[in-house]
C-alpha positions as CSV (number, residue, x, y, z in Angstrom):
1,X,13.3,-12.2,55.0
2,X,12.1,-10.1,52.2
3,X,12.8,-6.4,52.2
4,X,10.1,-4.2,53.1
5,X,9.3,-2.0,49.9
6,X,10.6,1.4,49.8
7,X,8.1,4.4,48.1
8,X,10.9,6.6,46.7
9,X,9.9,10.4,45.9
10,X,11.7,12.8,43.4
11,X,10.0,16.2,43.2
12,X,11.5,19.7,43.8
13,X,8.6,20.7,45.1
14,X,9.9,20.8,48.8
15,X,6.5,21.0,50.5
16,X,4.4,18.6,48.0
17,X,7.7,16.3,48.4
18,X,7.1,16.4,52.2
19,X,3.6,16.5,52.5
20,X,3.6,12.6,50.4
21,X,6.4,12.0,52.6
22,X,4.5,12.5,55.3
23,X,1.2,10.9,53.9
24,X,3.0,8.1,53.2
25,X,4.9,7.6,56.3
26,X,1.7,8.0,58.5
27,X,0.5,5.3,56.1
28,X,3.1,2.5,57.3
29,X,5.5,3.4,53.9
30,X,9.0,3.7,54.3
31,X,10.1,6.8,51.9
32,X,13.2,8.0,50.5
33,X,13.0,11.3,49.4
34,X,15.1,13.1,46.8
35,X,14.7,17.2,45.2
36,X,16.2,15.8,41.9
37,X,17.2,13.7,39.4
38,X,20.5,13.5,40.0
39,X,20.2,13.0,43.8
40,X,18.4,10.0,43.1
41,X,21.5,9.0,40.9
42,X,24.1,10.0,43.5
43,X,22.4,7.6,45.4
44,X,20.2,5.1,43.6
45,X,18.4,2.1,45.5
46,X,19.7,-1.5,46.2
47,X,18.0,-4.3,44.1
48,X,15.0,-4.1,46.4
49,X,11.4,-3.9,46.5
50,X,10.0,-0.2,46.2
51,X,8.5,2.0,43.4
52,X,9.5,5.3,42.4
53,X,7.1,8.7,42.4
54,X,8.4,10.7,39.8
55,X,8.0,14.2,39.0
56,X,7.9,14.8,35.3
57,X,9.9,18.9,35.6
58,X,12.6,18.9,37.4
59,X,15.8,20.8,37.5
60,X,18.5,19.4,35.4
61,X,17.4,16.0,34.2
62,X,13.6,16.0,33.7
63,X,11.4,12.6,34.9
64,X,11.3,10.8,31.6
65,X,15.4,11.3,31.2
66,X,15.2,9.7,34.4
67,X,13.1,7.2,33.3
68,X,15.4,6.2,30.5
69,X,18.3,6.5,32.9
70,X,16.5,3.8,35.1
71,X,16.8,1.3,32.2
72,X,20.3,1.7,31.2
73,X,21.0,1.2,35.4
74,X,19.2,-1.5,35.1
75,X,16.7,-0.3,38.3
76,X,13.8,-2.2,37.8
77,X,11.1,0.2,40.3
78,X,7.8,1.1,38.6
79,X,7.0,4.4,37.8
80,X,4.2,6.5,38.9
81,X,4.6,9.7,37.2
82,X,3.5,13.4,38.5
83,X,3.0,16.1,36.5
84,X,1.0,20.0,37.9
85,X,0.8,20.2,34.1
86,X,-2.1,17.8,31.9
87,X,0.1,17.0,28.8
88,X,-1.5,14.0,27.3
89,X,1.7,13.7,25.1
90,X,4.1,13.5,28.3
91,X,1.4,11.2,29.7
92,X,1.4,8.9,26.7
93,X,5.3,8.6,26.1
94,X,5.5,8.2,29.5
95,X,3.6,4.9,29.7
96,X,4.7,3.7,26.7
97,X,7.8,3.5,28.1
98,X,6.2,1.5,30.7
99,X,4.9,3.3,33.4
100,X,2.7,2.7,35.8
101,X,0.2,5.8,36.4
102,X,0.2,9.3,35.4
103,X,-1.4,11.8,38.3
104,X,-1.8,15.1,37.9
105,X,-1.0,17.6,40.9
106,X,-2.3,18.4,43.6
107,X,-3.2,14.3,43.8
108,X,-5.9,13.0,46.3
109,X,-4.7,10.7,49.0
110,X,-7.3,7.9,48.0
111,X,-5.3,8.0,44.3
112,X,-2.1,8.4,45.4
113,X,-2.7,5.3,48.0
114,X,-4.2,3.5,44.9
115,X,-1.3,3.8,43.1
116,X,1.4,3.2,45.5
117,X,-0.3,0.1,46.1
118,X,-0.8,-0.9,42.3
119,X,2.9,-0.1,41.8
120,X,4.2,-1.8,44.6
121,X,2.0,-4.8,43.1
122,X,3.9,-4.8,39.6
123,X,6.9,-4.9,41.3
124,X,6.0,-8.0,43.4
125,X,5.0,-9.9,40.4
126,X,7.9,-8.7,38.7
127,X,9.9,-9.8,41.7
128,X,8.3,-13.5,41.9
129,X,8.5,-13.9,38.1
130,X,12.4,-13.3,37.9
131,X,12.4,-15.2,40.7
132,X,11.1,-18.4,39.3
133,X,13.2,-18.3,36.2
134,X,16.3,-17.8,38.0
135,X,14.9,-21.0,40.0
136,X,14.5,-22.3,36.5
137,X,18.0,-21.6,35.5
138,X,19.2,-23.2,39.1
139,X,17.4,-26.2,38.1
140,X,18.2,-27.3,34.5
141,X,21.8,-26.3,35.1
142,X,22.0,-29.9,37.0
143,X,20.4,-31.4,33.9
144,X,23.6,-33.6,32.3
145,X,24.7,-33.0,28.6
146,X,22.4,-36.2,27.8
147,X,19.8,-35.2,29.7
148,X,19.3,-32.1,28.1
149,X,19.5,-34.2,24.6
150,X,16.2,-36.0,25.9
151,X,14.8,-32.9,27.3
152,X,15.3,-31.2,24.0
153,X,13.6,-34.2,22.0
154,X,11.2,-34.7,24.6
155,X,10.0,-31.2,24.1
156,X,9.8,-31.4,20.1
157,X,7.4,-34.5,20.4
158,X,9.4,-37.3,19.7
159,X,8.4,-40.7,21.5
160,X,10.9,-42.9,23.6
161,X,11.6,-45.2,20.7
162,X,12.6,-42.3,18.0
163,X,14.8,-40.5,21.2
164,X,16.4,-44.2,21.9
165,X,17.1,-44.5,18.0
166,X,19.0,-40.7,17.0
167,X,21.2,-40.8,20.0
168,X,21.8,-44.4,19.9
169,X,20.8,-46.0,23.2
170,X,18.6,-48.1,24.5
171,X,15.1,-47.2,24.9
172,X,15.3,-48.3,28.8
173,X,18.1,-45.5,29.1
174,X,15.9,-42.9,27.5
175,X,12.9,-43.6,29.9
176,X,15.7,-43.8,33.0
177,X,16.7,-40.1,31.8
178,X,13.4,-39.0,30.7
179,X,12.4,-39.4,34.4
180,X,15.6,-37.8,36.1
181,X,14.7,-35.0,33.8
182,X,11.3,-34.8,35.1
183,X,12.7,-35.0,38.5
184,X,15.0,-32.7,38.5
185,X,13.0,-29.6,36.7
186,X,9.5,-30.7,38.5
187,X,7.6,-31.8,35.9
188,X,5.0,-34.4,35.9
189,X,3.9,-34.5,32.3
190,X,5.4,-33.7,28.9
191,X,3.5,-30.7,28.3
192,X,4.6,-29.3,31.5
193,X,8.1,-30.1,30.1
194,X,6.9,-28.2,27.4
195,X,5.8,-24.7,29.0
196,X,9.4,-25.2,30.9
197,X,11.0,-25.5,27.9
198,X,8.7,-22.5,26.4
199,X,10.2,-20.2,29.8
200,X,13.7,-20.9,29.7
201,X,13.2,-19.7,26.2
202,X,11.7,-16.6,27.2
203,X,14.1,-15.9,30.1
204,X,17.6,-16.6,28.2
């Protein structure tokens, strides 16, 4: 079963920390609340679905150090940033760096809902694509050394006859492994062999 996504909140606002706690609970959320940076740290989330409410002050490590921090842990949660101060600069680095939103305090329920769920969202499609290349992965690792030869000159074009003649086999053979190779990474066509190609690419 799939975990159920987890809103984490770090603010050292106790009572605006609480009160979206309590927001979001009432809501059907589970929360995780922490009063800083580093208490996140201490503690930080399981490879798990979830996003991450972060307040841009804080004591010690501020929101975007956090941010960065997130990267080099390789915690992959979106980012919905708070701020009780309008600084379009903050806002601007801050999604550059890839977050999600930007609210300024005191937010509205309807907004903060809005971008929980947006959030949440991202990381679900985050989620599915990793998921499919890692399925990707799974599947031409079973391709054989020769297979992957065909698969390579499959996917630059060549025809049956020119694959037959550079690895020296017979034309038969090629269309015998041209199919497994098909088979095995669920392709029907040579341009879907194509985009496959195209996402192991991408995801290596």
């Amino acid at each position: 079963m799939t975990a159920r996504p987890v809103v984490h909140i770090v603010d050292d606002d106790d009572s605006l920390r609480s009160a979206m706690e309590r927001l979001l609970t009432a809501a059907g959320r589970e929360v995780r609340a922490y009063a800083s940076s580093g208490e996140f740290l201490l503690d930080p989330p399981a490879d798990a679905p979830g996003c991450l409410l972060l307040d841009v002050r804080l004591p010690g490590p501020s929101g975007l150090d956090l941010q960065e921090a997130l990267k080099r842990h390789r915690i992959a949660l979106p980012v919905i940033f708070l701020t009780g101060h309008g600084d379009l600069q903050t806002g601007v680095r801050a999604m550059k760096a890839g977050a999600v939103d930007f609210l300024t305090k005191p937010v509205e329920r309807d907004v903060l809902f809005d971008a929980v769920d947006r959030a949440l969202a991202v990381d679900a499609a985050r989620r599915a694509e990793r998921q499919s290349a890692s399925d990707l992965q799974t599947r031409y690792a079973q391709l054989t050394p020769r297979e992957r030869e065909v698969f390579e000159l499959v996917v630059a074009g060549q025809l049956n006859k020119q694959i037959a003649g550079q690895l020296g086999i017979g034309e038969r053979t090629v269309k015998a492994q041209r199919a497994q190779v098909m088979a095995k990474l669920g392709a029907a066509t040579a341009a879907e062999l194509g985009r496959i190609a195209a996402q192991l690419r991408a995801s290596t």
